[in-house]
VMD Tcl script that draws the C-alpha trace (Angstrom):
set ca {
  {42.54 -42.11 -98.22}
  {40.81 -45.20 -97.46}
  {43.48 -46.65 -95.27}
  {43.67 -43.68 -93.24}
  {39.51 -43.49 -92.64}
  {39.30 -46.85 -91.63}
  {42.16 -46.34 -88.94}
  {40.87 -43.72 -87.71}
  {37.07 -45.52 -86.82}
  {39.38 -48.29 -85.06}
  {38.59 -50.81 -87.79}
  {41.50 -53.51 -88.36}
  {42.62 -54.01 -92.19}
  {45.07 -57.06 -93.08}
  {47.01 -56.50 -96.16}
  {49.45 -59.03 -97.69}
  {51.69 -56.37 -99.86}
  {55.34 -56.49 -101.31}
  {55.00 -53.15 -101.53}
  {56.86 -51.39 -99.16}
  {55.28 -47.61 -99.58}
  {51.88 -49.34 -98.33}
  {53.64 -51.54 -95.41}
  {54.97 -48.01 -94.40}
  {51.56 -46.84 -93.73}
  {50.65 -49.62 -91.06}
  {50.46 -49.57 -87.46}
  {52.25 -52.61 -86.99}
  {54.14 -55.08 -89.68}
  {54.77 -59.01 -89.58}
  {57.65 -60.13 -91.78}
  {56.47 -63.51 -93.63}
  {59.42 -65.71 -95.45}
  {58.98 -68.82 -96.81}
  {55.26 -69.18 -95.34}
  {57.37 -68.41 -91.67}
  {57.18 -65.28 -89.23}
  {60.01 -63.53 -89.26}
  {59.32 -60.57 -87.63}
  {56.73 -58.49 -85.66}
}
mol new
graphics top color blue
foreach p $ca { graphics top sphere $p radius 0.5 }
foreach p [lrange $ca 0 end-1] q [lrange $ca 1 end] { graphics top cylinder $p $q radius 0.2 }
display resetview
């Protein structure tokens, strides 16, 4: 998988999902609402 390749050569990959199956598969997640961080 893509994702996991470009982890694994230490590249950083920003993804703005509402998908939770593909937030799942991150190293770290920031919680937007409302244009505000929530979380992280």
């Amino acid at each position: 998988e893509l994702l996991r390749s470009l982890r694994d050569a230490n590249r950083t990959v920003i993804i703005a999902t509402h998908d939770e199956a593909i937030a799942a598969k991150a190293d770290i997640i920031l919680e937007m609402r409302d244009g505000r961080l929530l979380a992280g």
